[in-house]
C-alpha positions as a Markdown table, in Angstrom:
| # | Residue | x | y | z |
|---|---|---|---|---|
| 1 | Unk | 17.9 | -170.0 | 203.9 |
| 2 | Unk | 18.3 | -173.3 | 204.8 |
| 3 | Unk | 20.6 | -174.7 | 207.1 |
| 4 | Unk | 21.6 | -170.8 | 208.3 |
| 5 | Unk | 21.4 | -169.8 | 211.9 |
| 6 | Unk | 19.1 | -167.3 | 212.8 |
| 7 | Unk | 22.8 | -164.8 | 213.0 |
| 8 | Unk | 23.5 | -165.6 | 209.6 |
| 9 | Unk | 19.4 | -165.3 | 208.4 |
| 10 | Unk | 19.4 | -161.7 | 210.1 |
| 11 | Unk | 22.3 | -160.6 | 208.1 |
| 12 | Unk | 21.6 | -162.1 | 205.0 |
| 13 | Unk | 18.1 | -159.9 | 205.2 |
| 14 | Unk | 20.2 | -156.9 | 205.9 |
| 15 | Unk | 22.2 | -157.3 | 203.0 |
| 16 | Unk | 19.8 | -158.1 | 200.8 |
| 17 | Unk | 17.7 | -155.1 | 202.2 |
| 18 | Unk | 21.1 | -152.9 | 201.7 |
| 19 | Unk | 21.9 | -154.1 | 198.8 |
| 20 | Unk | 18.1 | -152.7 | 197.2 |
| 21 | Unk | 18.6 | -149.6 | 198.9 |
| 22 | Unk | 22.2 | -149.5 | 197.1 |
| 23 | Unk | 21.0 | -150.4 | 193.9 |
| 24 | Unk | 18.2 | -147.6 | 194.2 |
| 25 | Unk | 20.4 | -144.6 | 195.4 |
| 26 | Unk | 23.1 | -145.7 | 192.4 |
| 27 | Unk | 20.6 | -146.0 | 190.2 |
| 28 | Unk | 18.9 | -142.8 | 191.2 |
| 29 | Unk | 22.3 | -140.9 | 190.9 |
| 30 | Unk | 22.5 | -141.8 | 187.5 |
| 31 | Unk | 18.8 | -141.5 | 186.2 |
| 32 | Unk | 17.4 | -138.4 | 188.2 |
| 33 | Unk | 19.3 | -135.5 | 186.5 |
| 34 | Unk | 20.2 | -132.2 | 188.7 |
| 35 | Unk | 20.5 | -131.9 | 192.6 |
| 36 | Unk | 17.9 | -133.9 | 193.4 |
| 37 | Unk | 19.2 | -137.1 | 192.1 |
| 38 | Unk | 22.5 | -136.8 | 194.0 |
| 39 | Unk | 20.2 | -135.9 | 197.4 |
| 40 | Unk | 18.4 | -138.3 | 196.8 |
| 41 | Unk | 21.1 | -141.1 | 196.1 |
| 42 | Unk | 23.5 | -140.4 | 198.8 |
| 43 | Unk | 20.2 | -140.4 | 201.7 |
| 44 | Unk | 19.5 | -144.3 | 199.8 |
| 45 | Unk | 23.2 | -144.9 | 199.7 |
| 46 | Unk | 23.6 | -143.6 | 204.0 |
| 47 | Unk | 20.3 | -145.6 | 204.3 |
| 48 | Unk | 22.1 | -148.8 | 203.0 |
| 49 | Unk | 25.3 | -148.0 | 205.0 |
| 50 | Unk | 23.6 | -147.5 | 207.9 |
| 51 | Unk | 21.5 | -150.8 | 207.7 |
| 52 | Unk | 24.9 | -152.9 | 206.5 |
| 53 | Unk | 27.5 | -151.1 | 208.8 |
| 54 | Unk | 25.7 | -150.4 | 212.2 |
| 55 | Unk | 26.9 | -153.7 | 214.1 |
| 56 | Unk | 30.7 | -153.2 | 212.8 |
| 57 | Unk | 30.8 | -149.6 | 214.0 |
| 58 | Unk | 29.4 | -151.2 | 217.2 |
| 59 | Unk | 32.2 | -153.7 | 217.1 |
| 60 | Unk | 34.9 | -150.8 | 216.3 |
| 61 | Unk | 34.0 | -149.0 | 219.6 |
| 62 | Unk | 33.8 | -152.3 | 221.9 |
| 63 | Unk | 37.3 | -152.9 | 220.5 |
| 64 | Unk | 38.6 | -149.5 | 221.2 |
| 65 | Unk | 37.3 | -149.8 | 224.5 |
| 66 | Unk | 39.4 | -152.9 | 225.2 |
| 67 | Unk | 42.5 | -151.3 | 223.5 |
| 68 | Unk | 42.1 | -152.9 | 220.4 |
| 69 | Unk | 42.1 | -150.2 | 218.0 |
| 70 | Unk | 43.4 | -151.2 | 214.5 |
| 71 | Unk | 41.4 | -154.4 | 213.7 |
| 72 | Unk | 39.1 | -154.7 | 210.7 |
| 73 | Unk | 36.1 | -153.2 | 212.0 |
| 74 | Unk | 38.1 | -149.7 | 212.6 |
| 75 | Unk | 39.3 | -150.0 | 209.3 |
| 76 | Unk | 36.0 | -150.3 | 207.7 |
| 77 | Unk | 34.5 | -147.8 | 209.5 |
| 78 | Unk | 37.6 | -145.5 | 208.2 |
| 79 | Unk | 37.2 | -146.5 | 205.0 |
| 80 | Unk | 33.7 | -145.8 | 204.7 |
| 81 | Unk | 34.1 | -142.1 | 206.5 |
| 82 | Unk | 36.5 | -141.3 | 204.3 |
| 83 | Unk | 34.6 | -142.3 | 201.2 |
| 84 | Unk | 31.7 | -139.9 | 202.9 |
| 85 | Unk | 34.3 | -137.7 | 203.3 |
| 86 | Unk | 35.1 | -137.5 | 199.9 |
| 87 | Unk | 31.7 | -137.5 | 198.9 |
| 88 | Unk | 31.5 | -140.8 | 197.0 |
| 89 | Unk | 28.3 | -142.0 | 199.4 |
| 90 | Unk | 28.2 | -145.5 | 196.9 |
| 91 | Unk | 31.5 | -145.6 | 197.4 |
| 92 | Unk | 31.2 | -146.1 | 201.2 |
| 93 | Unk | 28.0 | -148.2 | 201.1 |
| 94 | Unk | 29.5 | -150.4 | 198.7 |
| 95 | Unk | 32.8 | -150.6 | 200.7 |
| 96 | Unk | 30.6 | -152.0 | 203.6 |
| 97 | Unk | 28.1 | -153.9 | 202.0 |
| 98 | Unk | 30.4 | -156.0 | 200.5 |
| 99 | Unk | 32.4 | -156.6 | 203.8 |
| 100 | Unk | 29.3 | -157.9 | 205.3 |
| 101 | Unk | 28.6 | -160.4 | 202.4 |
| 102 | Unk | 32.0 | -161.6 | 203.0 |
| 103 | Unk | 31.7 | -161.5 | 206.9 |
| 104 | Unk | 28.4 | -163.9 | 206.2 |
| 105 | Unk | 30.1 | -166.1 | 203.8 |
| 106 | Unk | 33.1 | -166.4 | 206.5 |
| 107 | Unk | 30.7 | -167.5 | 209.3 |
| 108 | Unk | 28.4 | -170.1 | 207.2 |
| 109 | Unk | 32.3 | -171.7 | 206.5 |
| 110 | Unk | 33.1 | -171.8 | 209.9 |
| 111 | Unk | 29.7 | -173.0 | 210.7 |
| 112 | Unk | 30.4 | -175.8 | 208.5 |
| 113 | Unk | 33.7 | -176.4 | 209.6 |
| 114 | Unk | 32.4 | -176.8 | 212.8 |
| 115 | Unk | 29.9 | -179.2 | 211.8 |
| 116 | Unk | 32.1 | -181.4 | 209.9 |
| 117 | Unk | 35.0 | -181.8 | 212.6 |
| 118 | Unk | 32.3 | -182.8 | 214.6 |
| 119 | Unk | 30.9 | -185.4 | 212.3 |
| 120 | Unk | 34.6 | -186.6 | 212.5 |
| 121 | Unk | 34.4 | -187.1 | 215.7 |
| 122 | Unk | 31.3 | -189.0 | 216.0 |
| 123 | Unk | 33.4 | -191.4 | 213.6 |
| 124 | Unk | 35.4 | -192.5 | 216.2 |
| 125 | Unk | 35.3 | -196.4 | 217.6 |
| 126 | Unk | 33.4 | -197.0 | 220.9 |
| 127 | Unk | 35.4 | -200.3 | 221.1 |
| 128 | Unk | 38.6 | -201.8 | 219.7 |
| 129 | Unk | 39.6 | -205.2 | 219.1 |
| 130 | Unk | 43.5 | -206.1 | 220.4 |
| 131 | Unk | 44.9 | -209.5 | 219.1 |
| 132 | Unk | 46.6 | -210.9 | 223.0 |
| 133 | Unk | 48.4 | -213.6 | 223.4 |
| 134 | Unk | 46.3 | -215.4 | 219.9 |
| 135 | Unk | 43.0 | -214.0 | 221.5 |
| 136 | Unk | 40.7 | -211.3 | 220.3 |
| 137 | Unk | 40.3 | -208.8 | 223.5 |
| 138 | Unk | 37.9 | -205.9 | 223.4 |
| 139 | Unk | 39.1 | -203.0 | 225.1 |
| 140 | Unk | 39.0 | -199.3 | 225.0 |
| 141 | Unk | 40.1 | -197.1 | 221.8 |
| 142 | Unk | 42.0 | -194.6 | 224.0 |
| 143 | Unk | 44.4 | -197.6 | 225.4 |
């Protein structure tokens, strides 16, 4: 987890944390035969969507309040309730657990972005050398 913010850290644990309570409730669905196994898959698979999805339906209702309504939280939150909807609880925890693995691999690249346009910056002269009249002035970059 090095060189992550403490943002990014918290996420990666809730997906990693999501993604073992995904993993369980497919698994589950598949090797516990009867009622039980699907009751006890889509609780893990609610668990998981729950734990990955809570901050963007956060986000979806913030937006809504400002009068942004169709950006890609409300969309996700769609998606997913109408995977539930439909009964395919994997379907929806999957849906959302991989938009937050690509929501953390969007902010560690802007992170970096940030980082390196900065680094440009820091490459910049302090001082630059003008050739006047057959003399070698210093004088200020930005002139």
């Amino acid at each position: 987890m090095k060189g992550l913010t403490k943002k990014q850290q918290k996420l990666l644990i809730r997906i990693l944390v999501g993604l073992g309570l995904f993993a369980a409730g497919v698994l589950t669905g598949h090797l516990v035969p009867g009622s039980v196994g699907v009751w006890v898959s889509g609780i893990l698979c609610v668990g998981a969507w729950l734990l990955c999805g809570y901050d963007v339906f956060i986000k979806a209702g913030k937006n809504i309040g400002h009068g942004q309504i169709f950006d890609e939280n409300f969309l996700m939150c769609i998606a997913t309730l109408g995977a539930f909807a439909l009964r395919d609880f994997s379907e929806g925890a999957g849906v959302m657990l991989f938009f937050q693995v690509g929501e953390l691999f969007q902010n560690i690249a802007v992170d970096r972005s940030r980082k390196s346009v900065a680094a440009l910056m820091d490459l910049r002269p302090d001082v630059a050398y003008v050739l006047r009249d057959g003399e070698v002035e210093e004088c200020d970059p930005e002139e």
